[in-house]
N, C-alpha and C positions, 0 to 999 in steps of 0.2 A: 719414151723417156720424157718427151716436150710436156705430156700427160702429167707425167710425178710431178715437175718443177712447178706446175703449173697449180696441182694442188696445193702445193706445202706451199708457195706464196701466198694462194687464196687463205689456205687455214692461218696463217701467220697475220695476215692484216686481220682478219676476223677475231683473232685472237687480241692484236692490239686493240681495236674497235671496240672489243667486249670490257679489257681492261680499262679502258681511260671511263667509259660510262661508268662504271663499277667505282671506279677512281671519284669522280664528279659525286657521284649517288654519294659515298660513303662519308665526303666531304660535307656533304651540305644535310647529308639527315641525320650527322652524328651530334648535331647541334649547330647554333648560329654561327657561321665563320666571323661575324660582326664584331660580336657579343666578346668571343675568342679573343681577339684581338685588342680589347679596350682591357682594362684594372678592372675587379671583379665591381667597385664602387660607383662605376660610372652611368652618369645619370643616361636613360633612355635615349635623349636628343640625341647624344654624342653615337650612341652606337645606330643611332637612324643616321646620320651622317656617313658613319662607315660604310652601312650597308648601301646607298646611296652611288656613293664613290666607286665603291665595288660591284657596284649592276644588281647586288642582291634582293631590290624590290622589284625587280621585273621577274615576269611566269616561269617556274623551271624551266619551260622548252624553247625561251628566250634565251636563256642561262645557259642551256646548253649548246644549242647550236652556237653562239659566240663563245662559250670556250673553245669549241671543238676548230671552229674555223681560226681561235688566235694560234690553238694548236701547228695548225696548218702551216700559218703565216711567219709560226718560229718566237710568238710572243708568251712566250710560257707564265709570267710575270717576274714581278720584284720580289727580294727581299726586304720583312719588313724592319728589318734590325741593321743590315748595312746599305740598304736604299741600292744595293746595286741588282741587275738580272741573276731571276737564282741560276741559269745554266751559265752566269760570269763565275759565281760561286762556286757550283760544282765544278768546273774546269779548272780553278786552282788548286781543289782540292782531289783532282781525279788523279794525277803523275805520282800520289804516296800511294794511295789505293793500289795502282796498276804492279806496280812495284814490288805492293808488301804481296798481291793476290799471283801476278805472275810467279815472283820467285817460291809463294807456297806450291804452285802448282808444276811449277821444274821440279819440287823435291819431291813431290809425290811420286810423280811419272816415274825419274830418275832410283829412286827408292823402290818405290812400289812394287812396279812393273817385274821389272830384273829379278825381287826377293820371292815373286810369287811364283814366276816363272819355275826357276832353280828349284821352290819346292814341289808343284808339279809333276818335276821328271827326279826329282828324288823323292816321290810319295810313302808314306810309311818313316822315313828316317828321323833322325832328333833334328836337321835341320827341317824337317817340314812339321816338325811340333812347335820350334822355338817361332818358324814363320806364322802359325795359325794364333799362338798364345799372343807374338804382339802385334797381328790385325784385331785382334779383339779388344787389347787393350787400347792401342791406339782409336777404336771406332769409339770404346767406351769411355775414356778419358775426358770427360769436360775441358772445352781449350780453354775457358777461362781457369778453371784450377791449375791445368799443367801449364799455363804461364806465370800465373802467380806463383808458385811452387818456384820456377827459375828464375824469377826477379828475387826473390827472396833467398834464394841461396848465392844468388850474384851478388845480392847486397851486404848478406851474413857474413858470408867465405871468404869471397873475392874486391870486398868493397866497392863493386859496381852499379851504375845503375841499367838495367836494360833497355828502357823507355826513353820513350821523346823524339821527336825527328831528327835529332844529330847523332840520334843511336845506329848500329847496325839493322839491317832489315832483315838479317840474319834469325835472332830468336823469336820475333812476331811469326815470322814465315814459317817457322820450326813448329809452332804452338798451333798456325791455321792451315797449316796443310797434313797436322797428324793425323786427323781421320782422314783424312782422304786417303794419304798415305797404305793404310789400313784397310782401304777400303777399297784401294787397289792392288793392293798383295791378297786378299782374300777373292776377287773378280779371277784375277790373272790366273789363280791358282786352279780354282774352278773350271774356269774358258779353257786352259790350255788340258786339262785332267780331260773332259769331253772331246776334245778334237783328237787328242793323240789316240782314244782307245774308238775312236770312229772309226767304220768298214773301212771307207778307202785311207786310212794309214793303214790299218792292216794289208788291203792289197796294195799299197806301196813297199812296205814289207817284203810281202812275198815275191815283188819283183825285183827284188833285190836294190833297190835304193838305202842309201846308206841315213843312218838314223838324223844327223845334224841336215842333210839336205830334205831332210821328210818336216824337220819341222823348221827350217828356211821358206820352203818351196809350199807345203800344205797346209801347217800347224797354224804359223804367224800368222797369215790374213783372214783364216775363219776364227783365228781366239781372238783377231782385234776388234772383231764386230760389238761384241758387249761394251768391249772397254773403251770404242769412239762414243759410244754413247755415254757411257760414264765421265769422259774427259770432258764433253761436251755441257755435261749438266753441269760438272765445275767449273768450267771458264765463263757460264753464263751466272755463276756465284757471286763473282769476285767480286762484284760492286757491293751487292748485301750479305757475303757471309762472312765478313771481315769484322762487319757493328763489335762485337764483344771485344777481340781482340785488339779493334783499336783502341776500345776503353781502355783494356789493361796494360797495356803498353805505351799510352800516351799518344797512338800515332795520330798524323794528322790529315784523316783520309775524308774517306766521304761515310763511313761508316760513323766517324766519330760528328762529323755532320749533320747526318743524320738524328742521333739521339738529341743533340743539342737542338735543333729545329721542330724535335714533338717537345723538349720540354720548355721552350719557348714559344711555342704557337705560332709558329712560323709556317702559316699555312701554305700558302705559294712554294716554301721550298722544298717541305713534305710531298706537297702534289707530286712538283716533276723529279725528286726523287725516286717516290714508285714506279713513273712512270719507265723512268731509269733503268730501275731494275726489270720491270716486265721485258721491257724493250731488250736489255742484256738474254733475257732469257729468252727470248722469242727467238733473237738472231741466233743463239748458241743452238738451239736444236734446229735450226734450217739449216744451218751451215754441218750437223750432223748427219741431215738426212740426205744432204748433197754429195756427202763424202761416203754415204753407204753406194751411192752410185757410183764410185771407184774403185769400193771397197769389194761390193760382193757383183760377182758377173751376171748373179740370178733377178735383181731387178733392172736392171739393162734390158737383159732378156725379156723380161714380163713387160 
């Protein structure tokens, strides 16, 4: 067991590693970050000053090891639009993000889960059609459409508006957690179809165990194995799969930070933004693969 932990730490920093180079590279050969930063008008001098200021006439491998070590040190940089550190930046705007991302993903869970289930063990019946017709539409639905659709009926109908931070986190969450939603009533549905008609239900069957404790005691923890990992690719989302949905709804996360920092050239906050996200994702499937070690007895074993 000391073995696994030990891998998936190793792959995890290697995978950071891999990402911040990738990150730096993409930065600096997708054009001058200098250049970027001044009026398209500006005379050379001024942007040899930038570059100057910002290290960028010294050798890539100078450039990089002193990102990589301010990395270390916690010196991410500034922003160049509000002068302050971009992770002051993102940490104000992280608590809408966490918010509008956790409650999409209670309603998934909460929805999902339970409707796939139920269809499942009522396989064949109109409840497990009406289940299948809306994971599909939910998976297929564009969240930006299907919240524009409900701002616009809120605003026609009801005279409401849906948007903006003093709004509910109610319809953003509704609008970013429908495919998932979907897309955990179609997993669930699946996971639990293959476990119930496995051998050993059947020989629990036969020894006469009774059907609700077959899928208490057997069913649940081998159908959760797909869906830890599916839960797990969504909580390590939440920081980047929100971007749309906070446009449309005004919200004031990091997503909408995001676009506002590429369309400003706001390179510094762009950076540790990504990096953000990798790092979201990196830890979401460790903390996956940790939990398969609770989950299933056969890597223990192994």
């Amino acid at each position: 067991m000391i073995g696994y932990i030990l891998s998936r730490l190793i792959r995890a920093v290697a995978t950071l590693l891999i990402t911040v180079t990738l990150v730096f590279l993409f930065i600096r050969f997708s054009g001058d970050p200098a250049a970027a930063l001044v009026p398209p008008d500006a005379p050379q001098e001024v942007i040899d000053q930038y570059a100057r200021a910002m290290g960028l006439d010294q050798p890539i491998w100078v450039q990089y090891t002193g990102y990589v070590g301010g990395l270390l040190q916690g010196d991410f940089g500034f922003s160049i639009h509000t002068g302050l550190a971009v992770e002051e930046v993102f940490l104000a705007r992280l608590p809408h993000t966490l918010e509008l991302g956790l409650t999409a993903l209670a309603m998934a869970i909460a929805i999902g889960i339970p409707v796939g289930a139920i269809a499942a063990i009522r396989r064949g019946s109109a409840l497990d059609r009406f289940v299948m017709a809306f994971s599909v539409f939910a998976f297929a639905m564009p969240n930006f459409l299907f919240g524009l659709l409900m701002i616009l009926i809120a605003a026609l109908v009801f005279g409401t508006f849906l948007g903006g931070d003093s709004a509910s986190v109610l319809w953003p969450a509704l609008t970013l957690g429908l495919a998932a939603m979907g897309s955990f009533a179609r997993f669930t549905r699946s996971s639990v179809l293959e476990t119930i008609n496995a051998p050993y239900m059947r020989a629990a069957e036969a020894r006469g165990v009774p059907f609700r404790l077959r899928l208490i005691r057997h069913a649940a923890p081998n159908a959760a194995i797909p869906l830890v990992t599916l839960i797990g690719l969504s909580l390590g989302a939440l920081v980047a799969g929100s971007v749309v949905t906070e446009q449309v709804f005004a919200w004031p996360g990091v997503g909408q930070l995001l676009v506002r920092s590429v369309a400003t050239r706001d390179l510094a906050q762009v950076q540790f933004l990504v990096l953000v996200v990798a790092f979201t994702m990196v830890l979401a499937n460790l903390l996956v693969d940790f939990l398969y070690l609770l989950i299933d007895p056969r890597i223990r074993a192994s």
